[in-house]
C-alpha positions in Angstrom: 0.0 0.0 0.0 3.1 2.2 -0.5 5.9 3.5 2.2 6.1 7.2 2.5 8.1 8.5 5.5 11.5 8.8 4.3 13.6 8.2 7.0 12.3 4.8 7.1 12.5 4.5 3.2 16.1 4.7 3.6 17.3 2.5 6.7 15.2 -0.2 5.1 15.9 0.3 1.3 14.5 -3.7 0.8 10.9 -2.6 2.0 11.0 0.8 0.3 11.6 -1.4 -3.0 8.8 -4.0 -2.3 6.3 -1.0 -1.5 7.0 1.8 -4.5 7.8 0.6 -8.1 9.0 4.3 -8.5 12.0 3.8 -6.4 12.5 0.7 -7.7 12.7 2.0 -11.3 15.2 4.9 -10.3 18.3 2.4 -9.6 17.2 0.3 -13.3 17.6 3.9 -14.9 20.8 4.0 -12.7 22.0 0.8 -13.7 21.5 1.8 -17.5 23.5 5.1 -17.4 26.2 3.2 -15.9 26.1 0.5 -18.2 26.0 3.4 -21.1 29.3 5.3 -19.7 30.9 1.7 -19.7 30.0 1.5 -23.6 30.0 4.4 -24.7 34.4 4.1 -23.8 35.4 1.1 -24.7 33.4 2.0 -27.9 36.1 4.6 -28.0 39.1 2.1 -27.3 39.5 3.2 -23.4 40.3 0.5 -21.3 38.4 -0.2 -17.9 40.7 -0.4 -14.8 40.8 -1.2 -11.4 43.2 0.7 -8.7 43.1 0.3 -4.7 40.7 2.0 -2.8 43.3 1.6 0.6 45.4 4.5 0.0 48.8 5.4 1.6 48.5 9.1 0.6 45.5 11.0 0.1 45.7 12.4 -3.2 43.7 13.6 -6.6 41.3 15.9 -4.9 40.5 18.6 -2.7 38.8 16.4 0.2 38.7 15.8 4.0 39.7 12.0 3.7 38.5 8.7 6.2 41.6 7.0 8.1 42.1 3.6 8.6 45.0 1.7 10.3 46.3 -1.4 8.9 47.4 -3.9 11.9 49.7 -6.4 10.2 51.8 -4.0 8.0 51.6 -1.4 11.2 50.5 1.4 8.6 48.2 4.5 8.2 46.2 4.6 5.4 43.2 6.6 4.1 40.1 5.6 1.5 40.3 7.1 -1.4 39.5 10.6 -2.3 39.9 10.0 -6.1 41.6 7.5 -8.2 43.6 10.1 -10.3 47.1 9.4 -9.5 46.7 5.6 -10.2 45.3 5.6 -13.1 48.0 8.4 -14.0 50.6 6.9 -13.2 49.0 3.8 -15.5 49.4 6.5 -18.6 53.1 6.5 -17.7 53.1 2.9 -18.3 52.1 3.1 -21.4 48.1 2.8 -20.7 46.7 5.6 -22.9 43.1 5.7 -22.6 41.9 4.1 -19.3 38.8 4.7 -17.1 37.4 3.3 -13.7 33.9 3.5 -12.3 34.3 3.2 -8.3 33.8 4.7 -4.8 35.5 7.5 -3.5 35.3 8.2 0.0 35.1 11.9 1.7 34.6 12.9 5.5 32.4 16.0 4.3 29.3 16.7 5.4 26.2 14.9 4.1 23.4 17.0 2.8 20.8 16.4 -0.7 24.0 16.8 -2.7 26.5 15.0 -1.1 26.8 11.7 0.7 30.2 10.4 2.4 30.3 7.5 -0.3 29.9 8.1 -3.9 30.1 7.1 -7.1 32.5 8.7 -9.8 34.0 7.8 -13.1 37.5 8.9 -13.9 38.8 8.6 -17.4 42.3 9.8 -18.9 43.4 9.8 -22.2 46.7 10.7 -23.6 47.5 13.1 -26.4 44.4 14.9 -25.3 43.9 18.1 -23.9 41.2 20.0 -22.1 39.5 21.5 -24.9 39.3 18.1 -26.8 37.8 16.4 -23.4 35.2 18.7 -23.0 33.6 17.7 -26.8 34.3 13.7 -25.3 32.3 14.9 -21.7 29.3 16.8 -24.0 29.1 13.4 -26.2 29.5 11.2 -23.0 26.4 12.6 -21.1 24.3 13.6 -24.1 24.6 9.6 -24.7 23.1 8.9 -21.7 20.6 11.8 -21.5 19.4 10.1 -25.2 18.2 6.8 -23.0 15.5 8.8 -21.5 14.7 11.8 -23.8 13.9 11.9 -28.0 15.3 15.5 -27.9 17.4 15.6 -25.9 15.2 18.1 -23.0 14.8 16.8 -19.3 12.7 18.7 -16.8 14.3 18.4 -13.3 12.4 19.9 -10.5 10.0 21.9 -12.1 13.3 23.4 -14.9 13.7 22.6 -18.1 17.3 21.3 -19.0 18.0 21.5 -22.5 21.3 19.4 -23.4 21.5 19.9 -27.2 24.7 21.5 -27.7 26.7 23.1 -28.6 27.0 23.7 -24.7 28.1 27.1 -23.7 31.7 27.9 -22.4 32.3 30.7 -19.9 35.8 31.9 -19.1 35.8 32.4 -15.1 38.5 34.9 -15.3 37.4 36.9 -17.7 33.6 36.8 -16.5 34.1 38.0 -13.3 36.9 40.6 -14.1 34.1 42.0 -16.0 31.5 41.8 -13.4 33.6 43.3 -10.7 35.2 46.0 -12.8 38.7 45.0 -12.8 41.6 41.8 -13.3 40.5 39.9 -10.6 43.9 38.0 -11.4 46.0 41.7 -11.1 44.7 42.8 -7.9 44.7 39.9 -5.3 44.1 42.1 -2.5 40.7 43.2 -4.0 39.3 40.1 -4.6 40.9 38.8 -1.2 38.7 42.1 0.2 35.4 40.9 -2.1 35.7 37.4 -0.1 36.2 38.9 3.2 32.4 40.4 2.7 31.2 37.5 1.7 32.8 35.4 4.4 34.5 33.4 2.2 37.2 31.1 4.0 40.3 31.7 1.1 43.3 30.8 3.3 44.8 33.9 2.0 44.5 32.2 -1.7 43.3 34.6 -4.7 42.3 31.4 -7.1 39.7 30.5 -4.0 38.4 33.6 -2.9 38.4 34.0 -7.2 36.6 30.5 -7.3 34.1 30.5 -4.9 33.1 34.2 -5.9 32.3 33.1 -9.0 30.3 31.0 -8.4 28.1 32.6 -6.3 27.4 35.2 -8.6 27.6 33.3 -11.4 26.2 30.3 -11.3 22.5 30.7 -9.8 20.1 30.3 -12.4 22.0 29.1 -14.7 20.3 25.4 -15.8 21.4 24.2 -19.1 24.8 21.8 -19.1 27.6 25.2 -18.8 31.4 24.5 -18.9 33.4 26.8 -16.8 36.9 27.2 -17.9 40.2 29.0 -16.9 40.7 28.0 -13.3 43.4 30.1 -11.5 46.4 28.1 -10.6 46.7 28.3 -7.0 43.4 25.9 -6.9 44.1 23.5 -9.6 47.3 21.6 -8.1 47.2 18.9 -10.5 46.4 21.2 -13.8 48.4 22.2 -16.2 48.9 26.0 -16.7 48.1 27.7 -19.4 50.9 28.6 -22.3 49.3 32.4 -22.4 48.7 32.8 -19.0 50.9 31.1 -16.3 48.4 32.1 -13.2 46.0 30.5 -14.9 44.9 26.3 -15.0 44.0 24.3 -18.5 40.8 23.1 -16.3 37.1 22.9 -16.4 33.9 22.3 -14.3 30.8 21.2 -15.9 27.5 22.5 -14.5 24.3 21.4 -14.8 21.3 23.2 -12.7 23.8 25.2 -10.7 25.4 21.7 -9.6 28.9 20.4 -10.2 29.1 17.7 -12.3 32.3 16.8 -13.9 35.9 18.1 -13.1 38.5 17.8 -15.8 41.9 19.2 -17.1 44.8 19.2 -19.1 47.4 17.3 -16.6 50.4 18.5 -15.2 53.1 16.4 -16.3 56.2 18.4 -15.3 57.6 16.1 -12.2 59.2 19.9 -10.6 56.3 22.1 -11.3 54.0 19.3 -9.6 56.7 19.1 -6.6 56.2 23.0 -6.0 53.0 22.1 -6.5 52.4 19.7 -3.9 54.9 21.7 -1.1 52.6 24.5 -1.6 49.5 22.2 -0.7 51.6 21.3 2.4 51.5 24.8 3.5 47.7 25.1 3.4 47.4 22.1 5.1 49.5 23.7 8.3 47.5 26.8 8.1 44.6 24.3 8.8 43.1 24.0 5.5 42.4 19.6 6.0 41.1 19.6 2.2 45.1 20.4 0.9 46.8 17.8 -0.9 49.2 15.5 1.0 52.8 15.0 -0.9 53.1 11.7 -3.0 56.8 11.3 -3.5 56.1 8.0 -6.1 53.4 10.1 -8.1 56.3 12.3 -8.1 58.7 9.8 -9.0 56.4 8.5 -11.6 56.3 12.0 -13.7 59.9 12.1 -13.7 59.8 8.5 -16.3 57.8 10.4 -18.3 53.9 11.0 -19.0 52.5 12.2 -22.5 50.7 15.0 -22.7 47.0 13.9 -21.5 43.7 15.1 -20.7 41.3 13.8 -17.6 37.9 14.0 -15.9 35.9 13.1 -13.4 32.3 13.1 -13.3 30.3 12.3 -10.9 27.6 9.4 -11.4 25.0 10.3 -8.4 24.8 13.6 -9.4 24.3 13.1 -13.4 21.2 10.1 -12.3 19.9 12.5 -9.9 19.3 14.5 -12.9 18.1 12.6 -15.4 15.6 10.4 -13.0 14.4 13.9 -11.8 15.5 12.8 -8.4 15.9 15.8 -5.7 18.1 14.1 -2.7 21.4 12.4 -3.9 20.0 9.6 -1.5 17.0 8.6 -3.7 19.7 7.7 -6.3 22.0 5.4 -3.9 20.5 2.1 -2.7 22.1 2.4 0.8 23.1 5.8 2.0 24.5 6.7 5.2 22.2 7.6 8.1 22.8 8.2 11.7 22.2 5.6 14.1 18.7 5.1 15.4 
């Protein structure tokens, strides 16, 4: 007769299933995006990996992680935050288009967007760049927005999403240089200022207080798929920097309904720059910013045999179902998510 109060929807997922077909036919729509991403690449001649999820060094994102101890080998280790610098250090050896869908594990918050588990699919493919990986991101996800929709328009909560490209492209620098009235990138202390106001935690970073500026002016109302390029440097630790403009990253964010959905860049394949790089992390993290990179001396070690210019993203799987099963929590898309204890 149909199971309506939510909390008890979720700690007992098995009875929410038996009592709404709509729930039910949420994680088959799941199961067929997920089967589509896994086509849709090898279709394109990547190759489908696997790389640990028991980390030594918490690395590839800009997360709080989980820690673990391991008792026989007397170790530390943390789950993964991302899967980037395994399956980057596979293009060193010679792996030139690979991909893995898998957990990631972050000790954020939990809240309709994000849950401490979640799903993510990271690709990389070598002589590629950013530009060339946002046309392979636009194709990836209009593939799966085609299972549900003949052209290519999905409402989500009451919006109209309208995926037929060409998607638009917005320059972050440039935008907001424009909206504040001056080089957001030539006077630091301004925009340092601008996120003071707006209580902005920036660690005294420009590229963060530049960041989340932006997208706090720029991003609400904005609904159909958007790719936000140019990235300042001092936010993109893994990126690659741009030949006209060293303070600035070869990165993008896709955005869809005001929500992240993919991350993706041009990679940084310069073993010194990424050393810098890394130190530079370090010093955020004793100025008590927990989501800085730690250093990963074998990544390092890795870049230094060599890596071909390459492209990568990650994009995230709850989010992009979410979307196209018109879901509004992140938890009506994942079977079993976390809750507190009764």
């Amino acid at each position: 007769h149909g199971l309506t109060n939510v909390e008890t929807r979720y700690r007992q997922r098995y009875v929410d299933l038996i009592a709404n077909d709509d729930v039910k036919n949420i994680f088959l729509s799941r199961s067929r995006i997920v089967n589509n991403i896994r086509t849709f690449l090898v279709k394109k001649g990547f190759l489908e990996v696997e790389t640990p999820i028991l980390h030594t060094v918490a690395g590839g994102a800009a997360a709080k992680p989980f820690k673990t101890h391991h008792n026989t080998l007397d170790m530390d280790l943390t789950l993964r935050i991302a899967p980037e610098l395994h399956l980057k250090r596979l293009v060193v050896g010679g792996m030139e288009k690979v991909f893995e869908i898998g957990r990631n594990f972050r000790n954020e918050g939990i809240s309709t967007q994000h849950n401490p588990e979640f799903t993510m699919i990271e690709l990389y493919e070598a002589y590629s760049d950013y530009e060339l990986m946002m046309n392979l991101i636009e194709e990836l996800v209009c593939s799966c927005v085609d299972l549900f929709s003949k052209d290519r328009k999905v409402v989500y909560q009451e919006n109209e999403i309208d995926f037929n490209g060409p998607w638009e492209r917005v320059h972050m620098i440039d935008w907001l240089s424009k909206s504040l009235g001056y080089s957001v990138l030539d006077e630091s202390k301004k925009i340092l200022l601008e996120a003071d106001k707006m209580k902005i935690n920036h660690f005294d970073l420009p590229g963060k207080a530049i960041t989340e500026i932006f997208e706090q002016k720029y991003l609400e109302g904005v609904t159909n798929p958007t790719f936000v390029f140019g990235f300042p440097i001092d936010v993109s630790p893994l990126a690659r920097r741009n030949n006209a403009n060293p303070m600035i990253a070869d990165r993008f964010e896709l955005f869809i309904n005001e929500k992240e959905i993919a991350n993706a860049f041009s990679e940084l394949n310069d073993p010194e720059d990424q050393l810098e790089r890394f130190e530079k992390q370090l010093e955020l993290k004793s100025k008590g910013d927990d989501e800085a990179s730690d250093m990963d001396e074998d990544y390092i070690n890795a870049l230094r045999y060599g890596m071909p210019p390459t492209a990568g993203a990650g994009l995230g799987i709850d989010r992009l179902v979410m979307i196209l099963t018109n879901s509004s929590s992140i938890r009506e898309v994942i079977l079993f998510p976390h809750m507190r204890n009764e």
